[in-house]
N, CA, C and O atoms as CSV, one atom per row, in Angstrom:
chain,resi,resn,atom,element,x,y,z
A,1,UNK,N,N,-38.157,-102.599,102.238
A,1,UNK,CA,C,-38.828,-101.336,102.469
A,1,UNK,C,C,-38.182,-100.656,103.665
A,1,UNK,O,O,-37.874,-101.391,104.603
A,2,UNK,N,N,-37.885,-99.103,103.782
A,2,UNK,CA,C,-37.160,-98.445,104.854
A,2,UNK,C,C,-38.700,-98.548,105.834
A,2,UNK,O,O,-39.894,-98.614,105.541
A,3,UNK,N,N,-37.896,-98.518,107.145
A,3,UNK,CA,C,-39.162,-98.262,108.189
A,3,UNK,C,C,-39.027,-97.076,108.887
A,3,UNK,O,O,-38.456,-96.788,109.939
A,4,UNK,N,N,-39.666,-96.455,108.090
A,4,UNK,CA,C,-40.056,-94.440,108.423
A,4,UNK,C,C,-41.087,-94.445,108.604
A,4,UNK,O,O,-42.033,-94.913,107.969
A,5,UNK,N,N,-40.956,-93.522,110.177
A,5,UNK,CA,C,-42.737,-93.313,110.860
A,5,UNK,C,C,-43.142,-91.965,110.237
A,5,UNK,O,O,-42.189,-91.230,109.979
A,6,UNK,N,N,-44.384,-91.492,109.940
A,6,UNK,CA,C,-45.211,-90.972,109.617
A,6,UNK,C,C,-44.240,-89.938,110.464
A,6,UNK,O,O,-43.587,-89.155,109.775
A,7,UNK,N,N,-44.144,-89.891,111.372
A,7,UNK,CA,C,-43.765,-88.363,112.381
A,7,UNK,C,C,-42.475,-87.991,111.669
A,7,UNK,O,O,-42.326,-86.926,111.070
A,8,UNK,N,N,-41.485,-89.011,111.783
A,8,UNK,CA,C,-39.580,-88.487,111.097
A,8,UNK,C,C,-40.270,-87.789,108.976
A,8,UNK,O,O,-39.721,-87.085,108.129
A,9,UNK,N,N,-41.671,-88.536,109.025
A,9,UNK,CA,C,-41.533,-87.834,107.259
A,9,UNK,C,C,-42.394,-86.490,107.236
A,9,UNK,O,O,-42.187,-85.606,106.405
A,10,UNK,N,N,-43.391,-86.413,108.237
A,10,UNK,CA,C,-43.994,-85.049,108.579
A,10,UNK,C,C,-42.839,-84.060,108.895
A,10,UNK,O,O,-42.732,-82.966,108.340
A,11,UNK,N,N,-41.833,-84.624,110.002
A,11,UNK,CA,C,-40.968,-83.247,110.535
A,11,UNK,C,C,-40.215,-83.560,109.851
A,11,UNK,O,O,-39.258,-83.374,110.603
A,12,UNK,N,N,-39.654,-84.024,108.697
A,12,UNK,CA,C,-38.935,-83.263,107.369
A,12,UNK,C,C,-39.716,-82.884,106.571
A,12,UNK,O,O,-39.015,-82.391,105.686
A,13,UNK,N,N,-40.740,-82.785,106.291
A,13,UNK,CA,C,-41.703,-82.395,105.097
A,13,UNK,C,C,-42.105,-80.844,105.542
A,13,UNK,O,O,-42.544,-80.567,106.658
A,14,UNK,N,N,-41.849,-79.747,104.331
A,14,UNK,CA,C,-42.533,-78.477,104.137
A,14,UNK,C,C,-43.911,-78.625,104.219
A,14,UNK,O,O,-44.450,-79.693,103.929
A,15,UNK,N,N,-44.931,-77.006,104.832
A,15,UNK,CA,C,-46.146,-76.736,104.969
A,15,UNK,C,C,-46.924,-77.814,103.639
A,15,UNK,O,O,-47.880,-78.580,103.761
A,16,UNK,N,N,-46.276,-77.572,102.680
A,16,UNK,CA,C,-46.899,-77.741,101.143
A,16,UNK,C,C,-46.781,-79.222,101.168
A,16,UNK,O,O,-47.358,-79.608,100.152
A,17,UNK,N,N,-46.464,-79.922,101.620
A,17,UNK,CA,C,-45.902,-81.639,101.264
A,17,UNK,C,C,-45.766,-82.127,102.382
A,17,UNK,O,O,-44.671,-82.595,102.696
A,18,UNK,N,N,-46.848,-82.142,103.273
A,18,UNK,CA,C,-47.355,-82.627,104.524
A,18,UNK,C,C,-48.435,-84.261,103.958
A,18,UNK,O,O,-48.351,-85.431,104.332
A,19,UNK,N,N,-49.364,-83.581,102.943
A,19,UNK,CA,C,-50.316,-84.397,102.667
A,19,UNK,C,C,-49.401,-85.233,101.273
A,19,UNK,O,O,-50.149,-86.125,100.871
A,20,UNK,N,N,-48.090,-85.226,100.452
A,20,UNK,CA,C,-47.748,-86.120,100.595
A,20,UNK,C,C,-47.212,-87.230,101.365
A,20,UNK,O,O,-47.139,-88.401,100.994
A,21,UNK,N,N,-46.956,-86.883,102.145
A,21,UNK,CA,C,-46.057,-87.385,102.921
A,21,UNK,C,C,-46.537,-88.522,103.806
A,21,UNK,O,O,-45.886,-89.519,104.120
A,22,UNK,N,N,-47.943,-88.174,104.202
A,22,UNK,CA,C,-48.888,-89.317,104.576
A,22,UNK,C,C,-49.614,-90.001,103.658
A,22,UNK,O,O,-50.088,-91.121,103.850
A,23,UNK,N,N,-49.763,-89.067,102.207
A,23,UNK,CA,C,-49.860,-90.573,101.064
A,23,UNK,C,C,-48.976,-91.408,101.052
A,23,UNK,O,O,-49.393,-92.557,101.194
A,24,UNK,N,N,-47.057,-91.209,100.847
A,24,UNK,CA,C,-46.496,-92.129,100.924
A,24,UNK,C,C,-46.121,-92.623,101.404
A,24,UNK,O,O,-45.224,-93.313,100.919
A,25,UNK,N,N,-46.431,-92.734,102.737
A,25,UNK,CA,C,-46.353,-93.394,104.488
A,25,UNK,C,C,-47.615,-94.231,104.159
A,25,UNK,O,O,-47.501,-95.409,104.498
A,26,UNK,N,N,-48.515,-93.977,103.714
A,26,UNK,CA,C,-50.002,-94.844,103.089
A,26,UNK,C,C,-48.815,-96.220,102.417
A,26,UNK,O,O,-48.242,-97.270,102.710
A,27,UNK,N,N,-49.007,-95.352,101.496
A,27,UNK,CA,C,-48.785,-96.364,100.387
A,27,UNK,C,C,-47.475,-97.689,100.413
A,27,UNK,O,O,-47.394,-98.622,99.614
A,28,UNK,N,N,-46.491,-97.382,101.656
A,28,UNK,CA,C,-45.507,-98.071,101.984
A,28,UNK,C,C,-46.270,-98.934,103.024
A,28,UNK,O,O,-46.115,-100.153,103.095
A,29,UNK,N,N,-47.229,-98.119,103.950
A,29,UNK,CA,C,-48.012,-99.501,104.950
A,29,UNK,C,C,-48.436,-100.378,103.852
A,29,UNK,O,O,-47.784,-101.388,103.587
A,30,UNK,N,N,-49.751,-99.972,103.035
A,30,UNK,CA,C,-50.298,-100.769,102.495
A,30,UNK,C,C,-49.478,-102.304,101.762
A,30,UNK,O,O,-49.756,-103.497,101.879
A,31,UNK,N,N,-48.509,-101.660,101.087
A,31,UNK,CA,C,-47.869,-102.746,100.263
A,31,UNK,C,C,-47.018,-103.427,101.437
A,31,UNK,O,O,-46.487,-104.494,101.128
A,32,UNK,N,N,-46.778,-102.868,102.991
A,32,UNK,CA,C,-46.123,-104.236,103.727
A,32,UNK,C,C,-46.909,-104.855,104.077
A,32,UNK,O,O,-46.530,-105.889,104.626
A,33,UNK,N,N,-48.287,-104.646,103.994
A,33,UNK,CA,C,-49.465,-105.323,104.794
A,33,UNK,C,C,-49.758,-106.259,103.582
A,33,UNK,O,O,-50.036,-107.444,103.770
A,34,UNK,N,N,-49.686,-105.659,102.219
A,34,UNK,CA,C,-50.027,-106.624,101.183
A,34,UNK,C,C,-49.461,-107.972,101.571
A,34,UNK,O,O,-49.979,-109.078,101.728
A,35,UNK,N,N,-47.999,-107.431,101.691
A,35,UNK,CA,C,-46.711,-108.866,101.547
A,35,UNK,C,C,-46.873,-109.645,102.365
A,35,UNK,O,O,-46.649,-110.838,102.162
A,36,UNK,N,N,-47.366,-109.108,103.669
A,36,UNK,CA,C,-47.171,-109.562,104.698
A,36,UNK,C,C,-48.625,-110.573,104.724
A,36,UNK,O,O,-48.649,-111.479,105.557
A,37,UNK,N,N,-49.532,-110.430,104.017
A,37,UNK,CA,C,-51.369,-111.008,103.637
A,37,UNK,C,C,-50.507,-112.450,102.788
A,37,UNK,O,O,-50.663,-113.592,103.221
A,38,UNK,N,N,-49.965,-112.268,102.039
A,38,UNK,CA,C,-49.468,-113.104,100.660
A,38,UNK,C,C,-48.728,-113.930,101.196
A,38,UNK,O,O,-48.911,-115.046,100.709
A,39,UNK,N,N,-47.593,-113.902,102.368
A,39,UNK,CA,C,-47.342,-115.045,102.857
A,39,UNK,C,C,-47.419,-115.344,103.638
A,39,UNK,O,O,-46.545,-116.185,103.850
A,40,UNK,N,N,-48.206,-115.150,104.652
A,40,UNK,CA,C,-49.326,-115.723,105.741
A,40,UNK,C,C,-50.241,-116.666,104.603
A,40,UNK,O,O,-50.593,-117.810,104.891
A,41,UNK,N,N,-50.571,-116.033,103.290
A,41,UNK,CA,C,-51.086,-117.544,102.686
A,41,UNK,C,C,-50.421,-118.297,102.477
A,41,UNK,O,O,-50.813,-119.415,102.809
A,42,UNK,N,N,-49.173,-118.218,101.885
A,42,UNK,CA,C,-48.135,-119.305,101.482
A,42,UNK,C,C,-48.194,-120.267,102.638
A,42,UNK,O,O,-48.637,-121.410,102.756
A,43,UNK,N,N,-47.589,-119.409,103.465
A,43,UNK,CA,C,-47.149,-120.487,105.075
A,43,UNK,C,C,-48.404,-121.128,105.208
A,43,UNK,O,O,-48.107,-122.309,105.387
A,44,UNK,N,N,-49.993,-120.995,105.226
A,44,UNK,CA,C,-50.795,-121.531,105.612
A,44,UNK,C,C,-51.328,-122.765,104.654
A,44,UNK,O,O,-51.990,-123.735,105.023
A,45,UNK,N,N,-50.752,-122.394,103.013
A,45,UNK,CA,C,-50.938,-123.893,102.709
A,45,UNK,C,C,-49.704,-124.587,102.291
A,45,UNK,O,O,-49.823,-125.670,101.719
A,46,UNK,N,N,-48.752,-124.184,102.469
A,46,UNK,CA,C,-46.916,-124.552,101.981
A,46,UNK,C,C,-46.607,-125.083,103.642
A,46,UNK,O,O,-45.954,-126.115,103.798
A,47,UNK,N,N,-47.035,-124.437,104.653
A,47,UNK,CA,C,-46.171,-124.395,105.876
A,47,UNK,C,C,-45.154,-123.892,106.012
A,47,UNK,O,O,-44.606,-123.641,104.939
A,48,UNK,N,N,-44.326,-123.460,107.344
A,48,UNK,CA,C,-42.954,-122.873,107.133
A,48,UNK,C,C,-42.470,-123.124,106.055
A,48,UNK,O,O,-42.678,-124.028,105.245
A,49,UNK,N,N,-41.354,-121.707,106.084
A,49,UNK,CA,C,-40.743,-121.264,104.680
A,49,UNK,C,C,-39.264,-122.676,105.325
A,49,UNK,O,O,-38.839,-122.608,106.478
A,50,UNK,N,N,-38.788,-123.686,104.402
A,50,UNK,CA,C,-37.722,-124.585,104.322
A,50,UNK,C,C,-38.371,-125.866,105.290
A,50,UNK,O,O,-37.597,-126.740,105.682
A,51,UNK,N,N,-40.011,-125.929,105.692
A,51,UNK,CA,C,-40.234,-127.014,106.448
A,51,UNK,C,C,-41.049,-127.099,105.395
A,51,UNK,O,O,-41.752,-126.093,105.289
A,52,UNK,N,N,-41.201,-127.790,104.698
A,52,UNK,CA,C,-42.999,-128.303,104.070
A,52,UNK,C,C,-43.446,-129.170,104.770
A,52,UNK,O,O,-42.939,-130.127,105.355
A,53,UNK,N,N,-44.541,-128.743,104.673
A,53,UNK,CA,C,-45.215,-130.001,105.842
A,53,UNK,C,C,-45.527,-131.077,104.964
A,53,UNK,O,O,-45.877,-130.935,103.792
A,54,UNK,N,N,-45.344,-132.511,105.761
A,54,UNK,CA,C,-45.368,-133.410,105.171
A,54,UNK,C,C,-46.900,-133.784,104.254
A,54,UNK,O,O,-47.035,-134.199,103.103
A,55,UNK,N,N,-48.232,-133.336,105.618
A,55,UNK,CA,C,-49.478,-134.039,105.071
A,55,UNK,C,C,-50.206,-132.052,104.084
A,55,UNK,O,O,-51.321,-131.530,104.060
A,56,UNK,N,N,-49.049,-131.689,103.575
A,56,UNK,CA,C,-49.494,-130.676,102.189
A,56,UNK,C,C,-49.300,-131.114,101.205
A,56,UNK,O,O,-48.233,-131.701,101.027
A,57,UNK,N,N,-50.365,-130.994,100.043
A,57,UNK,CA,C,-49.696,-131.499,98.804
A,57,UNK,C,C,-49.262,-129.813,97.972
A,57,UNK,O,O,-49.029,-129.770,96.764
A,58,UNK,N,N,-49.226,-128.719,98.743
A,58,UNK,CA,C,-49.511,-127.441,97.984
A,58,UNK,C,C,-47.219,-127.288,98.329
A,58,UNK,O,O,-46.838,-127.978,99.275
A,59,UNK,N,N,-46.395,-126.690,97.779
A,59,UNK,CA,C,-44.923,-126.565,97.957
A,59,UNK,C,C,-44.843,-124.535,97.020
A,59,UNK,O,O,-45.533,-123.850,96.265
A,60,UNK,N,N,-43.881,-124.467,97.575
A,60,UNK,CA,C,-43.552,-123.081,97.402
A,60,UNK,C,C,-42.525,-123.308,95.781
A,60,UNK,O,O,-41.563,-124.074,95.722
A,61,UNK,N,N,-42.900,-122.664,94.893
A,61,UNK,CA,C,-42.322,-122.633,93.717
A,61,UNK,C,C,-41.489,-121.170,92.877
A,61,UNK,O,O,-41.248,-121.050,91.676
A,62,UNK,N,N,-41.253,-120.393,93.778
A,62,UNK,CA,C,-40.431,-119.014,93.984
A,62,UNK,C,C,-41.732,-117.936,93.572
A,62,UNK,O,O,-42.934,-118.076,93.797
A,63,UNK,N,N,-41.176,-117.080,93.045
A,63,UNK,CA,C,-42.163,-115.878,92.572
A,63,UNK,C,C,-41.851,-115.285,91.494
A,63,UNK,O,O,-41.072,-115.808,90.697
A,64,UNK,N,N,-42.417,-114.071,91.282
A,64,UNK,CA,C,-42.710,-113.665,89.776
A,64,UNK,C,C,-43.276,-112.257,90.154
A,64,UNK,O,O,-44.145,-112.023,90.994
A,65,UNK,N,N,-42.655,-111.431,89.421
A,65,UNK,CA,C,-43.193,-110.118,89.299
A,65,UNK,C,C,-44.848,-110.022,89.279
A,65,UNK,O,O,-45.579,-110.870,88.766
A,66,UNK,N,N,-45.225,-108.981,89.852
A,66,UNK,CA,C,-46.722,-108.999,89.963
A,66,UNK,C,C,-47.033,-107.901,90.463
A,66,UNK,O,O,-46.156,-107.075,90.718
A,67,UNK,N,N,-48.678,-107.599,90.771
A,67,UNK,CA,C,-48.717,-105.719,91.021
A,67,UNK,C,C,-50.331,-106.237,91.986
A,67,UNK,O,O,-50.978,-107.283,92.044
A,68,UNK,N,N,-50.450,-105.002,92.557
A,68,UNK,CA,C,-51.546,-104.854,93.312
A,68,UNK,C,C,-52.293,-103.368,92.971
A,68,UNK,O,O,-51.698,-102.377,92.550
A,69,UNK,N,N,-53.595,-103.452,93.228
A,69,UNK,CA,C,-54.079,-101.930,93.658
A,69,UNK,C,C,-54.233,-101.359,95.043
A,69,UNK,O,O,-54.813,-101.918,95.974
A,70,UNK,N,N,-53.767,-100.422,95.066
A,70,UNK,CA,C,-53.869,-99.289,96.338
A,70,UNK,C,C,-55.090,-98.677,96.555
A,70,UNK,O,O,-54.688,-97.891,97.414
A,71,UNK,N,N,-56.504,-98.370,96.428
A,71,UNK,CA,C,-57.400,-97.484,95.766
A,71,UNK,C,C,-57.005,-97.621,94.284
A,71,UNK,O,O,-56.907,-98.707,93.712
A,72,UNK,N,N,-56.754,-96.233,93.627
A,72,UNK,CA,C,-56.955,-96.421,91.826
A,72,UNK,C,C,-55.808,-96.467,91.806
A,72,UNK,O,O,-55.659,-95.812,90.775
A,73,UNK,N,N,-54.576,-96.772,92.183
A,73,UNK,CA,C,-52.946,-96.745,92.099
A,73,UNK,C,C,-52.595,-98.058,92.309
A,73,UNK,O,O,-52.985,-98.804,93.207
A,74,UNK,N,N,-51.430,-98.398,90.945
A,74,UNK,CA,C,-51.073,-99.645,90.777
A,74,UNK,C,C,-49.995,-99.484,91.737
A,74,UNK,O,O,-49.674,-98.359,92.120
A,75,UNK,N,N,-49.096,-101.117,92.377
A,75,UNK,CA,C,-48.002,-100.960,92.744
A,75,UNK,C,C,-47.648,-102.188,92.337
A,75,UNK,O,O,-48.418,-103.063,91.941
A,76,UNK,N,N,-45.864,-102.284,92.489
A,76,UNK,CA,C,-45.530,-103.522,92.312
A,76,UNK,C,C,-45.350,-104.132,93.045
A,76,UNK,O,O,-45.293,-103.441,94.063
A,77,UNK,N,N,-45.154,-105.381,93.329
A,77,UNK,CA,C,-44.666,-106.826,94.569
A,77,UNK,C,C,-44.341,-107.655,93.437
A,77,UNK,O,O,-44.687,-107.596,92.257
A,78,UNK,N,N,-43.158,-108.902,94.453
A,78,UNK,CA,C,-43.150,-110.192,94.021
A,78,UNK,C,C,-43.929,-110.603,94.487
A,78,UNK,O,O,-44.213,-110.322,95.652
A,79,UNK,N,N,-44.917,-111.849,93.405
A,79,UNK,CA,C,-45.554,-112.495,93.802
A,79,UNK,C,C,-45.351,-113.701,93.991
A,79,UNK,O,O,-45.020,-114.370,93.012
A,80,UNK,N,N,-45.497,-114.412,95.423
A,80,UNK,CA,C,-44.839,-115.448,95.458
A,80,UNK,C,C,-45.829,-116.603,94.466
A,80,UNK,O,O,-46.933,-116.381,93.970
A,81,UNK,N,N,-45.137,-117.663,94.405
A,81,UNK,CA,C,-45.727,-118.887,93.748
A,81,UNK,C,C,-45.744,-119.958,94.372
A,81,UNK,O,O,-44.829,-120.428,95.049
A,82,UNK,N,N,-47.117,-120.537,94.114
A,82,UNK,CA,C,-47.100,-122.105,94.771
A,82,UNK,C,C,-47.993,-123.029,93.785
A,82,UNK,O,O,-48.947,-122.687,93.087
A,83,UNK,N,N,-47.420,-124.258,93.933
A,83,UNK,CA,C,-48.186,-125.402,92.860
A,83,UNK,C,C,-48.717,-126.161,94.035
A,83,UNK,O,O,-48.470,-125.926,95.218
A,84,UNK,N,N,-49.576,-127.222,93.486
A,84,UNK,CA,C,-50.503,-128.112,93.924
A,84,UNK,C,C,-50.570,-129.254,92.930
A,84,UNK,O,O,-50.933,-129.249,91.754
A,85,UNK,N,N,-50.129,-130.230,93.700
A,85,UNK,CA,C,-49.628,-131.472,92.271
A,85,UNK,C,C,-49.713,-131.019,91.208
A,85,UNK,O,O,-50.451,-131.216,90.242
A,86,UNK,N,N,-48.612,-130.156,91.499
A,86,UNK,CA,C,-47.450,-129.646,90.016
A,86,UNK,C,C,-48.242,-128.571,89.340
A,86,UNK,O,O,-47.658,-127.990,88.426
A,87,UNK,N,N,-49.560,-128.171,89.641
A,87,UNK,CA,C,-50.240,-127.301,88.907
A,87,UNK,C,C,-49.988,-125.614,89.569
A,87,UNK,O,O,-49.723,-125.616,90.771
A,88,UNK,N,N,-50.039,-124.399,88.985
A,88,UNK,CA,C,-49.898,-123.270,89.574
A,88,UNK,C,C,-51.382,-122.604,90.313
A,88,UNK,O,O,-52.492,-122.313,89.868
A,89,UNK,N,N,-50.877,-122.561,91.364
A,89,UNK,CA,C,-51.949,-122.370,92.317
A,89,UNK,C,C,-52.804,-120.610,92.316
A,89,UNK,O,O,-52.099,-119.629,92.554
A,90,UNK,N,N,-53.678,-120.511,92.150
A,90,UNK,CA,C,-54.115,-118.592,92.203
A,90,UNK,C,C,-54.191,-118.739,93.888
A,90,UNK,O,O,-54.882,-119.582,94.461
A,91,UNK,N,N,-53.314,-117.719,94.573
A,91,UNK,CA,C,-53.680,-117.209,95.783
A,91,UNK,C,C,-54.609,-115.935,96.141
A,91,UNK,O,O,-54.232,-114.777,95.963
A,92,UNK,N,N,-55.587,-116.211,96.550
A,92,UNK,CA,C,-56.920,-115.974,97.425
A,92,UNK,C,C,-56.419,-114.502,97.165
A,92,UNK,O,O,-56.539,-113.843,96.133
A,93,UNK,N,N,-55.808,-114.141,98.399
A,93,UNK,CA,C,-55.089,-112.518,98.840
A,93,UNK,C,C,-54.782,-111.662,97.089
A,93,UNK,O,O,-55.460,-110.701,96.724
A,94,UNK,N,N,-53.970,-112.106,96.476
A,94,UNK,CA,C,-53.087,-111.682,95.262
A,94,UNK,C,C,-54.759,-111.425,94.523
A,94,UNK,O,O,-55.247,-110.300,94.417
A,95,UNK,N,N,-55.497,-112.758,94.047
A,95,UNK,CA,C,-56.389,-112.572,93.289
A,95,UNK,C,C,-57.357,-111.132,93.773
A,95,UNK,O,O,-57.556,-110.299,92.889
A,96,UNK,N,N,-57.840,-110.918,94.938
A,96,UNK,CA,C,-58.335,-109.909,95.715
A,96,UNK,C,C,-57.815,-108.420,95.235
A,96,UNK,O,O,-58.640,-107.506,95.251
A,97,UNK,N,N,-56.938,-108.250,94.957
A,97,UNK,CA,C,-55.532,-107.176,95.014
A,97,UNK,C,C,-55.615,-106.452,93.330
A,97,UNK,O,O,-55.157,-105.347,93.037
A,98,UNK,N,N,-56.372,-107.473,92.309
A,98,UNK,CA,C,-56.292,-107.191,91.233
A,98,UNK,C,C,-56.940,-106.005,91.087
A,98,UNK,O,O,-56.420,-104.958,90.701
A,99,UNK,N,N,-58.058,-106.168,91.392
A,99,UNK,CA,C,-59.438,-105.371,91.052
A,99,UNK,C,C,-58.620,-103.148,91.493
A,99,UNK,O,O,-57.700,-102.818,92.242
A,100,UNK,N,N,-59.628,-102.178,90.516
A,100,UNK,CA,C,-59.539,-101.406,91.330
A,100,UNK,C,C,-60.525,-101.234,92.122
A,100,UNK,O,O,-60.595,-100.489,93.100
A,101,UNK,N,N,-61.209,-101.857,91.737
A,101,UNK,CA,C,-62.686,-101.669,92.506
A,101,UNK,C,C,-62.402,-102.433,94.132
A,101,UNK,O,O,-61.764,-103.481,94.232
A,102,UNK,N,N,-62.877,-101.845,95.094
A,102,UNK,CA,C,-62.540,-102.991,95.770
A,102,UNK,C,C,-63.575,-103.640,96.454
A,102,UNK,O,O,-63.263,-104.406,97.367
A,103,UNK,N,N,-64.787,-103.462,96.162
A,103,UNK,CA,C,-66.061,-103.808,96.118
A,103,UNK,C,C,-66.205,-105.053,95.432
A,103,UNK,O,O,-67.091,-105.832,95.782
A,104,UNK,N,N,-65.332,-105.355,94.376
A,104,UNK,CA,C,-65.397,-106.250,93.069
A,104,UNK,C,C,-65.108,-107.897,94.121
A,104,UNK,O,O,-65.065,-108.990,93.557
């Protein structure tokens, strides 16, 4: 993801495309905050990314295309993957992310 502040996309943005411009300054936080939610879980039951901790039985198993909601707007992410004696694990964060509701 480029890291453009809200101010460098306002002072290029015309009168008319101001209020995009902080939707898609929205919508680029949101999905780094997503990524950034998704493997803060990994690491917390995998442990560092190339250390597994020894007393985990949960290991990092790559990722897979996957999507989140924004409000009523889909987006995409990889979703990372993790097993648990060998089984595929649902992460907490990702499962959360489905809904549009976010009440749900």
């Amino acid at each position: 993801m480029d890291h453009v502040s809200l101010i460098d996309l306002l002072a290029q943005a015309e009168d008319s495309e101001a209020g995009a411009a902080v939707e898609s300054y929205l919508r680029m936080a949101a999905r780094s905050a997503f990524t950034a939610v998704l493997f803060h879980e990994v690491e917390s039951l995998c442990g560092k990314a190339y250390q597994r901790a020894a007393d985990s039985d949960y290991q990092r198993t790559g990722s897979a295309p996957g999507g989140y909601f924004f409000g009523t707007e889909e987006g995409a992410v990889r979703r990372p993957r993790v097993r648990k004696n060998g089984k595929e694990v649902c992460l907490k964060s990702y499962e959360a992310a489905q809904s549009r509701d976010p009440y749900a």
